[in-house]
N, C-alpha and C positions, 0 to 999 in steps of 0.2 A: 362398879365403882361404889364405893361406902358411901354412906350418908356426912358427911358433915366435909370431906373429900373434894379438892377441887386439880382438874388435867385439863390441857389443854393438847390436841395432836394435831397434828398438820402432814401433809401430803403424805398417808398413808393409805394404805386397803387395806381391809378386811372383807373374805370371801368364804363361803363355805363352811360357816359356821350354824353351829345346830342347837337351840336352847332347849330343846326339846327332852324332857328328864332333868333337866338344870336343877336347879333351886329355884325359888316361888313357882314353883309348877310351869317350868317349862317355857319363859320369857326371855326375850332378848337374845336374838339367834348368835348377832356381832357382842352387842355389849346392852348391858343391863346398868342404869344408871340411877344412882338415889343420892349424888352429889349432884357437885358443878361442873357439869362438861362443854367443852368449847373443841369443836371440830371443824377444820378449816381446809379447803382445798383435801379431802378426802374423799373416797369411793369406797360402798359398802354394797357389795355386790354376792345374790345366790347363795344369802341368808337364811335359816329358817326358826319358826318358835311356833308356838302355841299361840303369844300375842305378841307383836312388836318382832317381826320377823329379821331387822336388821336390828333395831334399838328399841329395848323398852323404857322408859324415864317414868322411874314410879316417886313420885313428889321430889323430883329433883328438876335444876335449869339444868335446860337443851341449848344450844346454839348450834346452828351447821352454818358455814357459811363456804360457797363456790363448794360443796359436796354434789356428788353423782350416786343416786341409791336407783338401783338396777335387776331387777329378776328377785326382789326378797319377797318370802308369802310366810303369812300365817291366816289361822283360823280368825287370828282378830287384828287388824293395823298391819296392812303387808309390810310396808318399812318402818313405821312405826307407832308404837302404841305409848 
């Protein structure tokens, strides 16, 4: 999500996502965040990245609220960085 950018999602999953080779080197397996995100009753599950294996939040708000993060790994922040 861009920087200046604001979502809000709710009872979604996201699984088996790969940031690995991404943009900024490989961050944010699910989602790569430099807005405002608000994540609500979702599951981010069997993620992977380099750092922030389900979500990486690089100077941006985080919210999760009733979320379930599950099986996500990275070499730096298994769910997130």
């Amino acid at each position: 999500m861009n920087s200046g950018s604001s979502l809000t999602l709710k009872n979604l999953t996201l699984s088996g996502g790969n940031g690995s080779g991404a943009a900024f080197g490989g961050v944010g397996g699910a989602i790569l965040n430099l807005g405002t995100l608000a994540l609500t009753q979702c599951t981010l599950q069997v993620n992977s990245a380099n750092q922030g294996g389900a979500v990486f939040n690089f100077n941006g708000v985080l919210t999760l609220t009733q979320c379930t993060l599950t099986a996500n790994s990275a070499l730096q922040g298994g769910a997130l960085a």
